[in-house]
C-alpha positions in Angstrom: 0.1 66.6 -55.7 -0.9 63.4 -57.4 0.4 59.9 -57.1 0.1 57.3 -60.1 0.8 53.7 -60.2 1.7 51.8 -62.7 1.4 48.5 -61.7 0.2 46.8 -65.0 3.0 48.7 -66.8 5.8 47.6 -64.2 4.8 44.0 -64.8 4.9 44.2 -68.3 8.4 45.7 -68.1 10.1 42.9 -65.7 8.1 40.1 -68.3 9.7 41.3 -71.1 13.0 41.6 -69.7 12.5 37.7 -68.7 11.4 36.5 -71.6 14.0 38.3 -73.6 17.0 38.7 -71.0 17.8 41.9 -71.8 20.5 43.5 -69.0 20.9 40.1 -67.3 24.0 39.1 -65.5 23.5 35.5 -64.3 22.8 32.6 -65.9 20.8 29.8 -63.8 21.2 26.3 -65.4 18.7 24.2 -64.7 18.8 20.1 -65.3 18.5 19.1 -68.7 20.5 22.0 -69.9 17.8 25.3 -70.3 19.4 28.2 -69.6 17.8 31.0 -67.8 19.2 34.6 -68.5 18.6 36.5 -65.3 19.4 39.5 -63.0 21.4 39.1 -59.3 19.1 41.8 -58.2 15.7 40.4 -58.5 16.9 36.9 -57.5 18.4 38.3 -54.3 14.9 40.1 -53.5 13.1 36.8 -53.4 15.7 34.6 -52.4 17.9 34.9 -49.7 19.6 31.6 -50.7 20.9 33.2 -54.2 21.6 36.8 -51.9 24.2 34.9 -49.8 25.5 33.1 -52.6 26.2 36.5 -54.8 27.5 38.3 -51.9 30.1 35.9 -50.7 33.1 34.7 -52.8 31.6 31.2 -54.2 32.2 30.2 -57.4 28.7 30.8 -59.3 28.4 34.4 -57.8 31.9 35.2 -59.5 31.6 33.1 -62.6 27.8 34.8 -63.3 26.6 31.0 -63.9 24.6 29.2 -61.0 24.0 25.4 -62.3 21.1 23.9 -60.3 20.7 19.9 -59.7 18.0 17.7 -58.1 15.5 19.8 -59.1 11.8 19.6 -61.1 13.3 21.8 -64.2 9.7 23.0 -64.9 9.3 24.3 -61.5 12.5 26.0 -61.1 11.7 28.0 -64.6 8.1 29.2 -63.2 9.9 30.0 -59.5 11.7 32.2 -61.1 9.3 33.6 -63.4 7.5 34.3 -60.3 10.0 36.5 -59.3 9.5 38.6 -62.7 6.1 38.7 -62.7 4.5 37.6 -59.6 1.6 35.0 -61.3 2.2 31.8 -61.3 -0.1 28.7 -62.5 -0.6 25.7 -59.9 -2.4 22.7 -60.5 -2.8 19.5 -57.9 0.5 18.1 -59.7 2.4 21.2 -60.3 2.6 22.7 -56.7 4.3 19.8 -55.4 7.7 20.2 -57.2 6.8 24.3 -57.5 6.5 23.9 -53.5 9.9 22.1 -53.2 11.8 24.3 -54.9 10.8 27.2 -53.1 11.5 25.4 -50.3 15.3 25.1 -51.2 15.9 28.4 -52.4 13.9 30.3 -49.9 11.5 32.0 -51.6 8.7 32.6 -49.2 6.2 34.3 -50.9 6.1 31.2 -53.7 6.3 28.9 -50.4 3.2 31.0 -48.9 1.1 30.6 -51.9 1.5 27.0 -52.7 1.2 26.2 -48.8 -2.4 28.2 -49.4 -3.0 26.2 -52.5 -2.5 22.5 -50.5 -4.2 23.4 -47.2 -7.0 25.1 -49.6 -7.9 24.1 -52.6 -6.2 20.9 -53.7 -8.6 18.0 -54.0 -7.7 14.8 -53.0 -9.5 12.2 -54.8 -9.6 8.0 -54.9 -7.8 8.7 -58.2 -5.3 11.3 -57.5 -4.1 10.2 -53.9 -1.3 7.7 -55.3 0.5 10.2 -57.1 0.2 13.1 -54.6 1.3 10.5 -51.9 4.6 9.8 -54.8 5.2 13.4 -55.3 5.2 13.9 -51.3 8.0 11.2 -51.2 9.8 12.9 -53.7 9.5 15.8 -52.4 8.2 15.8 -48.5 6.0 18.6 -48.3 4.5 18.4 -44.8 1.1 20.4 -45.1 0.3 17.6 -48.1 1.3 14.6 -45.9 -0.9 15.8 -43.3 -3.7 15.8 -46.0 -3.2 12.6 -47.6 -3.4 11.3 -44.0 -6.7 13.1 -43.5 -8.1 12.0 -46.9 -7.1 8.2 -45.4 -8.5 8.4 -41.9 -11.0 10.7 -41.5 -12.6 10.1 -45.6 -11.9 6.7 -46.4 -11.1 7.6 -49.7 -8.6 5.1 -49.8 -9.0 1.0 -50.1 -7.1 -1.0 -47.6 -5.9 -3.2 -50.6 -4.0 0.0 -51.6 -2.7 1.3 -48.4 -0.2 -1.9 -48.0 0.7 -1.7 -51.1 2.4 2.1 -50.5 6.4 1.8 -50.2 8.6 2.0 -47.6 9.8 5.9 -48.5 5.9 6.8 -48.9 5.1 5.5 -45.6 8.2 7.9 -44.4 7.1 10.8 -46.3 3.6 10.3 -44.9 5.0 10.1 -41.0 7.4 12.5 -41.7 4.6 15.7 -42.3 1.4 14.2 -40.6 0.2 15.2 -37.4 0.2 11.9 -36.1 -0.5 12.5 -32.4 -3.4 14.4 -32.6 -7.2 13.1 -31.0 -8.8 9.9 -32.3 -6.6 10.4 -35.9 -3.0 9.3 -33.7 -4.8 6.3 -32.7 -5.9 5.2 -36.1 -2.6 5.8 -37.9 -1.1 4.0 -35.5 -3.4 1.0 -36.3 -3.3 1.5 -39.8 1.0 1.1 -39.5 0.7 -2.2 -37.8 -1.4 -3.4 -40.6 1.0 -2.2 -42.9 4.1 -3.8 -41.1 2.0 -6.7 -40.5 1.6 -7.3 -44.5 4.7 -8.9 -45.7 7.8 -10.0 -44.4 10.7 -7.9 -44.3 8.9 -4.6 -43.3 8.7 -5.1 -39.4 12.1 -3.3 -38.9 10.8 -0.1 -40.8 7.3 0.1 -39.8 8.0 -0.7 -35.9 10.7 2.7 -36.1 7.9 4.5 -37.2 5.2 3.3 -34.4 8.7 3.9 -31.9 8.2 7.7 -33.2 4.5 8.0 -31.7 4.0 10.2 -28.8 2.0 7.5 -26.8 0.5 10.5 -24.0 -1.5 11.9 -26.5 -3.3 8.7 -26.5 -6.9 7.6 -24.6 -5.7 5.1 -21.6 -8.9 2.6 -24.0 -6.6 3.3 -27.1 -3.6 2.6 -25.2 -5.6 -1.0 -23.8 -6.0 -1.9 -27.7 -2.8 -0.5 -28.8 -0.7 -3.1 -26.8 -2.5 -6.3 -27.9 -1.7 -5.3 -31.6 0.5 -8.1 -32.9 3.4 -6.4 -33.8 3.2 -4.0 -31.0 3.1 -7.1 -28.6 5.9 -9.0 -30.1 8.1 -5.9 -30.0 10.5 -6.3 -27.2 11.1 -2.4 -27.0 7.9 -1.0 -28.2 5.7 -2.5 -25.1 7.6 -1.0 -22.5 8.5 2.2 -24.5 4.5 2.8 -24.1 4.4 2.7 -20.6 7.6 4.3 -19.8 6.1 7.0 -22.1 3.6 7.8 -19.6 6.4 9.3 -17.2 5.5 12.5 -18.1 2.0 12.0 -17.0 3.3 9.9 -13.8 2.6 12.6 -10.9 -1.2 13.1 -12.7 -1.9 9.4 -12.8 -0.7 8.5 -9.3 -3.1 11.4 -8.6 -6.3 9.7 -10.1 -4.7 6.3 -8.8 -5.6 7.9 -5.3 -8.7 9.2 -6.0 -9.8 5.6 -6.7 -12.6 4.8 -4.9 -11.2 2.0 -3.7 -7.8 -0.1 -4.5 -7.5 -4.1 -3.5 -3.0 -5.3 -4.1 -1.7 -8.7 -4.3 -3.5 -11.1 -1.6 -6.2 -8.6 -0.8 -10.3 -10.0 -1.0 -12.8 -8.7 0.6 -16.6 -6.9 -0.2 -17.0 -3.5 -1.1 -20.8 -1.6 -1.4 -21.8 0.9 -3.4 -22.1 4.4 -1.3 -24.5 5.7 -4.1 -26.0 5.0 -7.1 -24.4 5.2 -10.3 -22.0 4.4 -13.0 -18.4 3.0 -11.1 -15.6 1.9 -13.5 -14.3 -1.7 -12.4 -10.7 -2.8 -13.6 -8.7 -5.6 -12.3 -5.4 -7.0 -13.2 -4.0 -10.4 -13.4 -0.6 -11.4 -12.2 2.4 -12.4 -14.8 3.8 -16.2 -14.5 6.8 -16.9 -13.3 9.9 -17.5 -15.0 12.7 -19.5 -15.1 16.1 -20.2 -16.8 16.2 -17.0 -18.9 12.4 -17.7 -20.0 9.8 -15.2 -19.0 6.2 -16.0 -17.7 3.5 -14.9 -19.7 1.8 -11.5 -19.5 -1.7 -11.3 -17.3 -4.7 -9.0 -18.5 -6.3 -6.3 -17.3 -9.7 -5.8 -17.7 -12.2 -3.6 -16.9 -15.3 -1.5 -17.9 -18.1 0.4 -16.0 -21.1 -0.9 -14.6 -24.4 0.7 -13.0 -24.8 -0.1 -9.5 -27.5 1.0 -7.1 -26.9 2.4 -3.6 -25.9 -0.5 -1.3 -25.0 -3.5 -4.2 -22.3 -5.5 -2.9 -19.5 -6.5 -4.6 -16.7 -9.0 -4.1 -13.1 -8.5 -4.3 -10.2 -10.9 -4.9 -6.7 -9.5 -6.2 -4.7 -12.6 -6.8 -3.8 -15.2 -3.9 -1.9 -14.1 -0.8 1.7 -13.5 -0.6 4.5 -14.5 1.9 2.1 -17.8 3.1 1.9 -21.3 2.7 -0.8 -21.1 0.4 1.5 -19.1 -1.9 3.5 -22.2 -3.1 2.4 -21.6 -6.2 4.4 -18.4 -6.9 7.6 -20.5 -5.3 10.6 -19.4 -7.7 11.5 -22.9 -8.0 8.4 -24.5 -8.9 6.9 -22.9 -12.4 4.0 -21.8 -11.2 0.8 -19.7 -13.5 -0.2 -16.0 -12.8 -3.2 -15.4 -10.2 -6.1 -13.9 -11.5 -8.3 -11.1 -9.9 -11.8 -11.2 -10.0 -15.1 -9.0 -9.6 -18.3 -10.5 -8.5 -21.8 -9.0 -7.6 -23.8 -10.4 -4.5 -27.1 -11.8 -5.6 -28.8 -11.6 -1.8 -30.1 -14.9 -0.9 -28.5 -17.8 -3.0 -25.2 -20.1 -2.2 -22.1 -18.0 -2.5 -21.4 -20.1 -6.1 -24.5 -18.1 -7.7 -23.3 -15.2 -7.4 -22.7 -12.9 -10.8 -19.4 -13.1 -12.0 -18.8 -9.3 -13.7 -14.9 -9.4 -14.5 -12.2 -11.7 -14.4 -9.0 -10.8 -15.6 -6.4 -14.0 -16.2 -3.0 -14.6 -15.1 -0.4 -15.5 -17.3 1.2 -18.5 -17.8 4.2 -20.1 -16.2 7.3 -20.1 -18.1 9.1 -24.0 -18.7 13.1 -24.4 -18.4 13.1 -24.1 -22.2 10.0 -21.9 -23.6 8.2 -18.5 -22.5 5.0 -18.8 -20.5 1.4 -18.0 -22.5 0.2 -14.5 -22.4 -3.0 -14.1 -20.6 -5.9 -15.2 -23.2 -8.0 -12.3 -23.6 -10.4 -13.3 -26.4 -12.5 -16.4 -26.3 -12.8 -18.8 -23.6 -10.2 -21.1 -22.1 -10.0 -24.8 -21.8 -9.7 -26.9 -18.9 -10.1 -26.8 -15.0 -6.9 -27.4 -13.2 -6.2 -30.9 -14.6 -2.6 -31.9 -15.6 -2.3 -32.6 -19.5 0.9 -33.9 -21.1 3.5 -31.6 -18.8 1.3 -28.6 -18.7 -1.0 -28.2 -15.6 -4.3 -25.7 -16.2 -4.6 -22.8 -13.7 -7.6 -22.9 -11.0 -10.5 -21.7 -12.7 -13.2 -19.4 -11.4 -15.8 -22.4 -11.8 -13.7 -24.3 -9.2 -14.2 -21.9 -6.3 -16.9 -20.2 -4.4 -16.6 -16.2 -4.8 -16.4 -15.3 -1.3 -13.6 -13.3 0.4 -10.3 -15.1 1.3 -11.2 -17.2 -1.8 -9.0 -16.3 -4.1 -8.1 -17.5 -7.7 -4.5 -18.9 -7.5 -2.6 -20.0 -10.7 -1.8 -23.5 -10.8 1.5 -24.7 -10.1 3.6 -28.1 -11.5 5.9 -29.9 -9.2 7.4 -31.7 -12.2 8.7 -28.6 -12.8 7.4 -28.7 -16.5 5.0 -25.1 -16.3 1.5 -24.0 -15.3 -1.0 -22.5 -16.6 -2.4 -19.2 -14.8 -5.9 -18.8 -13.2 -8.7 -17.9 -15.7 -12.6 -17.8 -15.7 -12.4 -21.0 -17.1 -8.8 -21.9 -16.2 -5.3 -21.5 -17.7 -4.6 -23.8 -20.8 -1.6 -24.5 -23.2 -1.5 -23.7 -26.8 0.8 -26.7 -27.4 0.4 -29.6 -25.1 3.3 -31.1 -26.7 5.4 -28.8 -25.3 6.5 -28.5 -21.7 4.4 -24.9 -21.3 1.8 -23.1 -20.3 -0.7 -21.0 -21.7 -2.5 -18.0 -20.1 -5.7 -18.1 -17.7 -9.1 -16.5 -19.9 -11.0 -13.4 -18.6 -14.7 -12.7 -18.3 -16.5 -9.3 -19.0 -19.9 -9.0 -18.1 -23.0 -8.3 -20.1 -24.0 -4.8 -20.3 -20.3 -2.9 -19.2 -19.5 0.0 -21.4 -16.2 1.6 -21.9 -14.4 -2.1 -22.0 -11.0 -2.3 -21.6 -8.9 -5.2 -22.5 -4.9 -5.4 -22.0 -1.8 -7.3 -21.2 -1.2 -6.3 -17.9 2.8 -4.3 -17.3 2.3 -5.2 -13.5 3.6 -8.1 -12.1 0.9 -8.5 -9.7 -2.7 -8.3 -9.2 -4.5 -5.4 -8.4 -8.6 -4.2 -8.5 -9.7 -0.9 -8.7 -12.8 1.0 -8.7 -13.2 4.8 -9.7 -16.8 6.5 -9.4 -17.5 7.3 -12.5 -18.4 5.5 -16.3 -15.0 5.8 -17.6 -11.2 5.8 -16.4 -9.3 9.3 -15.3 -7.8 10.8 -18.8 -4.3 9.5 -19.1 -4.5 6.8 -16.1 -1.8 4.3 -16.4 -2.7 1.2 -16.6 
């Protein structure tokens, strides 16, 4: 017994009785009036979108005429000669539409192919990548968006002139597809958004939805650090705490490494610590937020930190922010506005005044709020002015430079009996942006010379805090 194919002959057959409808009894009309004579059968093979639709009682399955809208007309005639024949051509600006309408009438094995044909052998160019990134609006095909994104991130092939220039929709279509979350690439997209929302007005709405839609666990706690001092990320009532509270579903695993802290200094504590062995130990510290009053909020502090290498038995010094529930706290009094504490890191240099010692990190407090503006955020770049000296209704915080770093010697944001706002406690003291107006601006932090893996935040604590983890880097996912 003896089997024979005829393949070649079985395609020709099926061609011809395309190309000349011969038998047909169906007519697909496609947009701009062609006319396709075709058979139920071999649409309801490839399709089960046309199946349904000749098996049930609507209107095109009884009439024998299916018109078709909203569709590349090109595209839907080579889908279904496809069907016929089984070859197809595809080109970088074909499979786009060709992959769309496969998509709506279910026909996988087209779907299949072209999906190859992106994730393949398309090649996305400098030239090319506007129009693929229009067609993908058009169209949203989610293996190309996650392309286009690739070609931007990861090959540069695209200016930054031209990426805030892409619409509203593109930006959609490229979020919409791209695997946004994933390792270092989540981080930069993210990034790359705020730059985009940041580049005229009347995009903030539309841009912050889409940095709203970012699964912020995925994220390095160092890319979470940068993320939150991003302008429009920082401005964004909901965003901010939408971060953090998105770390709940790491919460049990970062109160785990939160214990495993070599050591953890709250609100009022100071003291010395030594290094049990040598090695790299990761130093953070937080400073506190200002007060607020009448319905205005005090300003944010920062948290800084980074790791440094320490030799068995360096000391260091410890001071989380002043005391609380004493005299000395009058400064955090709800009725006097009153700056942020800071929290600061010092190394003993053995044999000099307690003043010499090495400052390593200092991380501000925020400002105080006023009866009728917001308190200053915590000034995390550049150094701060003044040092504790009143200047037209805003008083500076106490600055590092204005007490000796020794235990019990804390760094206590300065406080304004006029009741006019005070600036929080910096390296170099808290200091206004506006000194005409009845405010305060944020304390300044200090990193030292030689740390690696910096960190540099607004601080969602309320209160100061200093930790140190062995290690050159913090637990993955800590919370800070």
């Amino acid at each position: 017994m003896a089997i024979y194919e005829d393949k070649d002959g079985l395609v020709a057959c099926w061609s011809s009785a395309f190309e000349t409808g011969r038998g047909s009894d169906v007519v697909v009309r496609a947009p701009g009036g062609e006319e396709i004579r075709c058979h139920k059968a071999v649409l309801s093979v490839f399709s089960e979108h046309f199946q349904k639709m000749f098996e049930s009682d609507m209107l095109e399955g009884s009439k024998g005429c299916v018109d078709v809208k909203e569709v590349d007309p090109v595209a839907l005639h080579s889908m279904i000669e496809f069907m016929y024949t089984g070859r197809c051509t595809v080109t970088s600006l074909s499979v786009i539409p060709l992959m769309a309408v496969a998509e709506r009438f279910d026909v996988q094995s087209l779907r299949n192919f072209c999906g190859r044909y992106v994730e393949q052998e398309l090649q996305i160019t400098r030239d090319n990548w506007s129009d693929l990134l229009k067609l993908c609006a058009a169209y949203r095909v989610p293996p190309l968006a996650t392309r286009l994104v690739d070609a931007f991130l990861d090959e540069m092939i695209v200016d930054l002139a031209d990426w805030v220039q892409i619409s509203p929709l593109e930006l959609s279509a490229l979020m919409s597809g791209a695997e946004q979350n994933r390792g270092p690439l989540g981080f930069a997209l993210a990034k790359a958004v705020d730059v985009w929302t940041s580049h005229e007005d009347g995009r903030q709405e539309h841009g912050l939805g889409i940095l709203h839609s970012f699964d912020y666990t995925k994220f390095t706690t160092q890319e979470i650090c940068e993320l939150r001092t991003l302008d429009n990320v920082h401005a964004c009532v909901s965003l901010g705490p939408q971060i953090v509270a998105s770390m709940a579903k790491i919460a049990d695993k970062a109160r785990e490494h939160k214990q495993a802290a070599s050591r953890t200094w709250s609100q009022g504590d100071s003291g010395s610590w030594t290094a049990p062995s040598s090695g790299w130990f990761y130093l953070l510290a937080r400073g506190q937020r200002g007060s607020s009053h009448n319905g205005h909020s005090g300003g944010e502090g920062a948290v800084v930190g980074g790791a440094c290498l320490l030799k068995e038995g360096d000391e260091l010094l410890i001071s989380a922010g002043g005391p609380i529930g004493r005299e000395e706290s009058l400064h955090r009094s709800s009725s006097v506005p009153s700056g942020g504490d800071a929290s600061y890191i010092a190394s003993v240099v053995k044999g000099v005044p307690a003043k010499s010692h090495s400052t390593l990190f200092v991380a501000g407090g925020g400002g105080s709020s006023s009866w009728i503006n917001d308190g200053g955020d915590a000034i995390l770049e550049g150094p701060a002015t003044g040092t504790g000296k009143k200047r037209q209704c805003s008083t500076a915080g106490m600055s590092y430079n204005d007490v000796y770093a020794w235990p019990g010697r804390p760094l206590k944001g300065g406080t304004d009996p006029e009741g006019q706002g005070a600036g929080g406690a910096g390296y170099n003291g808290g200091r206004t942006k506006n000194y005409n107006l009845p405010c305060s601006g944020g304390g300044s932090c200090f990193i030292c010379m030689g740390a690696k893996n910096v960190v540099k935040a607004y601080n969602p604590m309320d209160s100061c805090e200093v930790q140190i983890f062995s290690g050159d880097v913090l637990p993955d996912n800590f919370v800070l």
